[in-house]
C-alpha positions in Angstrom: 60.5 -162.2 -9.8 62.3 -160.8 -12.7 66.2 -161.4 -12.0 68.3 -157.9 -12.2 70.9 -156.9 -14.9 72.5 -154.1 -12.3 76.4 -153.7 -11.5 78.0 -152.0 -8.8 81.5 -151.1 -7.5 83.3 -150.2 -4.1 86.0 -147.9 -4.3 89.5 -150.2 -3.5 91.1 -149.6 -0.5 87.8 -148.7 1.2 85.7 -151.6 2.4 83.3 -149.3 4.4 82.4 -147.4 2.0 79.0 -147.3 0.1 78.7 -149.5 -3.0 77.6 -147.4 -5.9 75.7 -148.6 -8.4 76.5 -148.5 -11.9 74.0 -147.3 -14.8 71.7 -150.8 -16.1 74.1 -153.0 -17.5 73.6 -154.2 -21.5 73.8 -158.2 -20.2 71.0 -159.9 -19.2 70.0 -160.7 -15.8 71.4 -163.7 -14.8 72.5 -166.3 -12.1 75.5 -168.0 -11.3 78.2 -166.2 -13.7 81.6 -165.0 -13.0 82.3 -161.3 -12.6 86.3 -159.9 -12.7 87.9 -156.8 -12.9 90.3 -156.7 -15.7 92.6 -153.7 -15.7 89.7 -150.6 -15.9 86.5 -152.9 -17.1 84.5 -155.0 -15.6 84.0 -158.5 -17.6 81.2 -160.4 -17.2 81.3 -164.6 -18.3 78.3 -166.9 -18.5 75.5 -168.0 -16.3 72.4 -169.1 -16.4 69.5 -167.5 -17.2 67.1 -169.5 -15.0 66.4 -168.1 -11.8 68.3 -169.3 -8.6 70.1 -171.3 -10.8 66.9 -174.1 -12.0 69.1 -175.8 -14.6 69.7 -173.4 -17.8 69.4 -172.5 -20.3 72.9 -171.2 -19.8 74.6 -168.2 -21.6 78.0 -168.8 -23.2 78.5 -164.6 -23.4 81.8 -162.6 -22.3 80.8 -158.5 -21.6 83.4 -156.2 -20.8 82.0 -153.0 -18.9 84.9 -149.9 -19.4 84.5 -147.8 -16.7 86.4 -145.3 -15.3 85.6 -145.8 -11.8 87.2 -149.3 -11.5 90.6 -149.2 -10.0 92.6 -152.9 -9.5 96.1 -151.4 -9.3 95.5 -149.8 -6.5 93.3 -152.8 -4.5 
C-alpha cells in the first residue's frame, strides 16, 4: 500500500465541519512526522518513509505549505 502525500484542514472554530482536502502536497508520503500550523502555512518536519513506521529510512526535511485557508489567530 503506497502511503499518501495528501493534507487537509478544518476551518477553526468549527469542529463539525467537513475537513477539506488540500491540492497533493510536494512532500513525500510519510509516517510518523510532525505537522504545525505556523501563522498562515502549514509546516511539515521529518518522518519516516517506511510504512507504519518499520524503522526508516527517515527524512530530515522541513516543508512549509502557504495557504490561505489556514487561520491560527482565530482557533
Amino acid at each position: 500500500v503506497p502511503m499518501k502525500h495528501d493534507a487537509y484542514y478544518l476551518d477553526a472554530g468549527n469542529a463539525s465541519a467537513r475537513w477539506v482536502r488540500l491540492p497533493d502536497a510536494p512532500w513525500k508520503g510519510r509516517y510518523d512526522y510532525d505537522m504545525e500550523i505556523v501563522g498562515d502555512a502549514i509546516v511539515l518536519v521529518g518522518g519516516e518513509a517506511s510504512l507504519f513506521g518499520a524503522g526508516g529510512p527517515y527524512f530530515n526535511d522541513v516543508w512549509r505549505l502557504e495557504s490561505p485557508m489556514c487561520d491560527a489567530g482565530s482557533a
